[in-house]
C-alpha positions as CSV (number, residue, x, y, z in Angstrom):
1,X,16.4,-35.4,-29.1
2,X,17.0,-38.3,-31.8
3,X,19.9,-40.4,-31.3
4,X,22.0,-38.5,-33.5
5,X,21.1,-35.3,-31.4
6,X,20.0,-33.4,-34.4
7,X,16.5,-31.9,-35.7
8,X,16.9,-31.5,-38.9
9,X,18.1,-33.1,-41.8
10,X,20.0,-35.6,-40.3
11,X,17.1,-37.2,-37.6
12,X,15.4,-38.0,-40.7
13,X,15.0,-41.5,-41.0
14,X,16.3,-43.7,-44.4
15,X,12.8,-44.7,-45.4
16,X,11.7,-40.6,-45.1
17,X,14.5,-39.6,-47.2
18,X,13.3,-42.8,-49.8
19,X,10.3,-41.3,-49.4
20,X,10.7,-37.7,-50.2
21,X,13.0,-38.9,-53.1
22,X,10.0,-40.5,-54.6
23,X,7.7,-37.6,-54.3
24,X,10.3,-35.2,-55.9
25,X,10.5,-38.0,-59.0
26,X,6.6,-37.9,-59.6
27,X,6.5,-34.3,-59.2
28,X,9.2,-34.3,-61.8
29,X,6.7,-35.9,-63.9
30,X,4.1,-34.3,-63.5
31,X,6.0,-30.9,-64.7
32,X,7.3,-32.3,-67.1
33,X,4.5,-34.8,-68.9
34,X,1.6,-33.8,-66.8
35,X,-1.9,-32.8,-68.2
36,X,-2.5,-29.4,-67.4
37,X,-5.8,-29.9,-64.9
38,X,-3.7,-32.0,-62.9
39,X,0.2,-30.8,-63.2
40,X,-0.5,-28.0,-60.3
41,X,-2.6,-29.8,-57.8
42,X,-0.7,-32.7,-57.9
43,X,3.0,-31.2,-57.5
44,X,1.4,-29.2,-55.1
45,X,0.0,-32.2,-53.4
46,X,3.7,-34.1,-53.2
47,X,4.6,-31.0,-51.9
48,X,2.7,-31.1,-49.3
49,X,3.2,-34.6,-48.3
50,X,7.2,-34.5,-48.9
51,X,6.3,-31.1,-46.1
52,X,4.7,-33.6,-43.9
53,X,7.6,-36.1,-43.6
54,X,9.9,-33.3,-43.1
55,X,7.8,-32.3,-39.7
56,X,7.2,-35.2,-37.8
57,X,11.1,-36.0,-38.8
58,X,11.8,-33.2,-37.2
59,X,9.1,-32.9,-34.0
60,X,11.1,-36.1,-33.6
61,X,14.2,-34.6,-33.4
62,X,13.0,-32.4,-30.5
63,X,11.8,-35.7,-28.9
64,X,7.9,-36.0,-29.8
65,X,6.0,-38.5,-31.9
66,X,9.1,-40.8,-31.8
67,X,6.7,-43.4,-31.6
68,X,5.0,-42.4,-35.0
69,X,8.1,-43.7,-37.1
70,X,7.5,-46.4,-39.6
71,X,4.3,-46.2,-38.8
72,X,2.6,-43.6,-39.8
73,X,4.5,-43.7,-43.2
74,X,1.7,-46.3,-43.7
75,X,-0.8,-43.6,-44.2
76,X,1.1,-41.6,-46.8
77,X,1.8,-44.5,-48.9
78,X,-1.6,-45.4,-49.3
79,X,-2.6,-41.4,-50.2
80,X,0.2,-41.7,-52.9
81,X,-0.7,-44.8,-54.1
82,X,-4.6,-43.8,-54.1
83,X,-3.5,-40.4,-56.0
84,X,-2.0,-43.0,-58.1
85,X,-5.1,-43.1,-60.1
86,X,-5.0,-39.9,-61.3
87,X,-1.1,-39.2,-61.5
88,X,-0.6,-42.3,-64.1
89,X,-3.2,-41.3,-66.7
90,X,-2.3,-38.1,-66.6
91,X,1.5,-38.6,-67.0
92,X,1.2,-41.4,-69.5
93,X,-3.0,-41.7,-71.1
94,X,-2.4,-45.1,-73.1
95,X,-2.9,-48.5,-71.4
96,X,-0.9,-51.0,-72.3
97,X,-3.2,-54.2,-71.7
98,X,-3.2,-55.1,-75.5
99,X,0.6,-55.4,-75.0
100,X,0.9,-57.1,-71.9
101,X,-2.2,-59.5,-72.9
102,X,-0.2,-60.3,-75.8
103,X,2.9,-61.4,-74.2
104,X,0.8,-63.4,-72.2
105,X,-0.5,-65.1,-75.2
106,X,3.2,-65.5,-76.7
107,X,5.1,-66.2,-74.2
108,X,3.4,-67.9,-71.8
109,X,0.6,-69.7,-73.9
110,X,-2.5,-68.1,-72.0
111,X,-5.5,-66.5,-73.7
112,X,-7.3,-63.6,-71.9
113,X,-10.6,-64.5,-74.4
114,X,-10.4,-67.5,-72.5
115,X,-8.7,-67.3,-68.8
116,X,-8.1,-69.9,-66.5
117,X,-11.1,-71.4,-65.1
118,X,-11.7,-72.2,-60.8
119,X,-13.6,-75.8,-61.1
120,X,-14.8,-75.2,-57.3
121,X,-16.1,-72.5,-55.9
122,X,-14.8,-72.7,-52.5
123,X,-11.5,-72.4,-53.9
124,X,-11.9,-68.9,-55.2
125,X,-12.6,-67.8,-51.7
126,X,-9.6,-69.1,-50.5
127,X,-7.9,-67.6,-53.2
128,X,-9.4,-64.1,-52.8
129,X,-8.5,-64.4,-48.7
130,X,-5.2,-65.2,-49.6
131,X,-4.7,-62.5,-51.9
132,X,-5.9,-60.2,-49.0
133,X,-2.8,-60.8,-46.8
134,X,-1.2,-59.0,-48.7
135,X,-2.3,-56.0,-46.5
136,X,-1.1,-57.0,-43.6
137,X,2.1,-58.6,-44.1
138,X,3.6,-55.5,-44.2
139,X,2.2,-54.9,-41.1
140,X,3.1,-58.5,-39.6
141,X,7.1,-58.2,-40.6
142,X,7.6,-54.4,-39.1
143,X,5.6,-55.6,-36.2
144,X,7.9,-58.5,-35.6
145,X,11.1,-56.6,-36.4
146,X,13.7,-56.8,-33.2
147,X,14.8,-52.9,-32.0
148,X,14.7,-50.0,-34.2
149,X,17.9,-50.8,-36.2
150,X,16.2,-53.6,-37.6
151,X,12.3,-52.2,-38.0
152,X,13.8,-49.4,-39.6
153,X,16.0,-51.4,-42.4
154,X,12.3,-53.1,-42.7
155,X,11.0,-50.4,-43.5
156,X,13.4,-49.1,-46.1
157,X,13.3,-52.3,-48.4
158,X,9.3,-52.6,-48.3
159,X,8.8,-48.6,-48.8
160,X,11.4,-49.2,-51.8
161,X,9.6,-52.8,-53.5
162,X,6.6,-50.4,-53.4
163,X,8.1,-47.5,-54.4
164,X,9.4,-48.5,-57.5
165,X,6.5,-50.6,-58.2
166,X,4.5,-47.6,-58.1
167,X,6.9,-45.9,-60.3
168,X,6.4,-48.1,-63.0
169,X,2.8,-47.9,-63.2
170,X,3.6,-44.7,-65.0
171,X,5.9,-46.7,-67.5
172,X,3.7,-49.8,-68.0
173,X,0.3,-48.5,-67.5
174,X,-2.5,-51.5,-67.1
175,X,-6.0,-52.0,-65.6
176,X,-5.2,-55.7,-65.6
177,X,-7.6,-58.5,-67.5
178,X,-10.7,-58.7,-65.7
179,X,-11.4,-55.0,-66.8
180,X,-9.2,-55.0,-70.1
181,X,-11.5,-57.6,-71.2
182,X,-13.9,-57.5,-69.5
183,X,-13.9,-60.5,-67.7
184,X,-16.0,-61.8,-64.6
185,X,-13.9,-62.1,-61.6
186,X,-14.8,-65.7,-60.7
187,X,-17.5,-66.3,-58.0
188,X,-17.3,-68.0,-54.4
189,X,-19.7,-69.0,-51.9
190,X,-19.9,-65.4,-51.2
191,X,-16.7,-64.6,-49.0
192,X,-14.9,-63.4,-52.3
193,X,-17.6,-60.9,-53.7
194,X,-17.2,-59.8,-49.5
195,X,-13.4,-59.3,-50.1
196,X,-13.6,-57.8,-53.7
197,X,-15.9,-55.1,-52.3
198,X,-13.8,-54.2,-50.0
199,X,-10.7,-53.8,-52.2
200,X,-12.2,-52.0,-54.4
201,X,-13.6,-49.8,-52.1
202,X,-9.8,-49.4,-50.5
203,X,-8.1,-49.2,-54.3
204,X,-10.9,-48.3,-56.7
205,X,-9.6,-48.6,-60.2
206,X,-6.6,-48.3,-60.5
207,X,-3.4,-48.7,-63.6
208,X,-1.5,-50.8,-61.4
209,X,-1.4,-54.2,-63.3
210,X,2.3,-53.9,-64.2
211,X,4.5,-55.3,-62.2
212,X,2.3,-57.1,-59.8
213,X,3.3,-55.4,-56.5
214,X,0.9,-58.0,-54.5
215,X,3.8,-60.7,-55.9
216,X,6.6,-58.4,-55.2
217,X,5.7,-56.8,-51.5
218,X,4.3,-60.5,-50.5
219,X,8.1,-62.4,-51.6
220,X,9.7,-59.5,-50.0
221,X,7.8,-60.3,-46.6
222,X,8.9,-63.6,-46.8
223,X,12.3,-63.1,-46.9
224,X,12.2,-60.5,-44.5
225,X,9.8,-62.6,-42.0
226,X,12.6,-65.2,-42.3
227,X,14.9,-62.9,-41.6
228,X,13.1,-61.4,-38.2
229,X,11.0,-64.2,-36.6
230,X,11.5,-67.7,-38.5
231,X,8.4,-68.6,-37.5
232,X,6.7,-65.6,-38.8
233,X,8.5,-66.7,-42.5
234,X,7.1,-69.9,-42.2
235,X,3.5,-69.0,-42.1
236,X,4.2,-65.8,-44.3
237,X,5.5,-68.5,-47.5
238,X,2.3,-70.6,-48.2
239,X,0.1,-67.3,-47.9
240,X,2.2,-65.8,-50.3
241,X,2.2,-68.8,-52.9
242,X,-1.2,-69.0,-52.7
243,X,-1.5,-65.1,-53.5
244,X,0.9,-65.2,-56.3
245,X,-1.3,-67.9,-57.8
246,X,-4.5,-66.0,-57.0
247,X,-3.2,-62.9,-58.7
248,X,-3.8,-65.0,-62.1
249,X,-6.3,-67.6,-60.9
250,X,-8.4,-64.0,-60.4
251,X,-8.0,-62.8,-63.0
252,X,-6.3,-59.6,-61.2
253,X,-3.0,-59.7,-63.2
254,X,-1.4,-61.3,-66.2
255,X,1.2,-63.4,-66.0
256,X,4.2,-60.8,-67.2
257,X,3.1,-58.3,-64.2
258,X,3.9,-61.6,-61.7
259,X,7.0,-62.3,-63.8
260,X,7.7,-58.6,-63.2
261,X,6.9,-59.1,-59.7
262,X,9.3,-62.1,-58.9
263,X,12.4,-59.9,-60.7
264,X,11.9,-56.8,-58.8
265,X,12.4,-58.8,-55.3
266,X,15.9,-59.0,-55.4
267,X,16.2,-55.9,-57.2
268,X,14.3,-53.9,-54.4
269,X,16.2,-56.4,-51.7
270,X,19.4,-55.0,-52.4
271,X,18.6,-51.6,-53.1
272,X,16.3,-50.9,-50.1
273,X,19.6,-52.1,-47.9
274,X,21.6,-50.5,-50.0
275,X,19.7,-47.1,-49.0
276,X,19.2,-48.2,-45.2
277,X,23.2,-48.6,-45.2
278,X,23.7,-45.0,-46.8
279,X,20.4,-43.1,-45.7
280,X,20.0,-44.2,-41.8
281,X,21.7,-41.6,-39.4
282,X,23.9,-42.8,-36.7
283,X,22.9,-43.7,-33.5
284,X,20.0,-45.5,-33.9
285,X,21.3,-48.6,-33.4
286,X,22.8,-51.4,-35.6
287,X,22.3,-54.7,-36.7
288,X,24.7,-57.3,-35.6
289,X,25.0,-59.3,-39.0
290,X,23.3,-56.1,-41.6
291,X,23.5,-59.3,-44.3
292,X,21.0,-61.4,-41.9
């Protein structure tokens, strides 16, 4: 049995419950503003995952797979973000890259017709390796999160910063401006290209430029690395600068979709605890100090 002693709703776990929440909200949309060729298969598809989460929540209140929790909510964020690019075009078919490249242009003084430049190539690698952590900080700050009280309030705060990044992919939906205009993502000494295949092998094209989640799920690590290990935050914080800046320097994201990025931290912060403090059943375990 879970520590609350119960199998069903109540052994499942905050970040499930964030989770199934989420699915039911781009279900929603799909009903409601959903092409027709992919309304049905893709409600059917949240379905199915929202189904999933409901199972292993409940094998482990009969005491299997106990070990599978946050874990394996890795893999179903990744199939909902890749079903991502589908779900956003069909929900909401205009890109806004005109707009955001234009706030860009106003606001913060850069032209996409002529981005920033890398003098030195080596740099760009760097760049482009940096901007790769961003897959497994995640990873690093549940890993290094003390008892399951603590990996599982973790858990709810990332799975929320990429929740509602996610969800505003349907509101703001952008390519970014290396494909809005066509731009050349700069070159390295060939690590980059190395790296860029692979991402886009693990992504594909995607309308996931606004807000930038690398900026938002990278800060969030941070804080939360701090929080767990202070030696984890302290290598975590120049990785993350150095991603935020590569973002742009890469021509990845504009400069709004980081700006978007930096306010959603706080905002995702104190909802995601917010939601562990409400969602978590009782008895597995609390945090001494919930605020630390």
């Amino acid at each position: 049995m879970d520590g609350d002693g119960g199998v069903g709703a109540a052994s499942w776990r905050a970040a499930e419950k964030i989770f199934i929440g989420y699915l039911a909200v781009v279900a929603l949309l799909l009903l409601v503003a959903g092409q027709p060729e992919v309304r049905f298969w893709g409600i059917a598809i949240q379905a199915s995952l929202a189904l999933l989460i409901m199972a292993i929540a409940a094998c482990r209140g009969l005491g299997v797979g106990e070990g599978l929790y946050p874990w394996y909510a890795i893999v179903v964020l990744l199939i909902s973000f890749r079903l991502l690019g589908w779900f956003v075009p069909a929900v909401h078919p205009i890109g806004r890259d005109a707009a955001l490249s234009s706030i860009d242009r106003a606001v913060f003084g850069i032209d996409w017709e002529r981005p920033p430049v890398i003098p030195i190539p080596i740099f760009t690698d760097i760049l482009q390796i940096a901007y790769a952590t961003y897959y497994a900080m995640p990873l690093a700050v549940l890993g290094a999160a003390r008892g399951p009280a603590r990996k599982s309030r973790v858990a709810a705060i990332l799975l929320t910063g990429f929740l509602i990044s996610y969800l505003l992919y349907f509101a703001v939906p952008g390519r970014g401006p290396h494909i809005h205009h066509g731009l050349e993502l700069p070159r390295g000494i060939g690590i980059a290209e190395a790296i860029r295949s692979a991402i886009l092998w693990l992504e594909g094209t995607m309308w996931d430029a606004f807000p930038s989640g690398h900026t938002l799920i990278a800060l969030l690590c941070v804080i939360l690395g701090f929080r767990e290990r202070t030696w984890l935050g302290v290598v975590l914080a120049p990785c993350a600068l150095l991603l935020v800046l590569s973002t742009v320097l890469l021509r990845y994201h504009y400069v709004i979709d980081v700006a978007a990025g930096l306010v959603l931290v706080p905002c995702s912060l104190g909802l995601g605890t917010l939601a562990w403090r409400h969602l978590e059943p009782p008895g597995i375990g609390a945090v001494p100090n919930p605020d630390v």
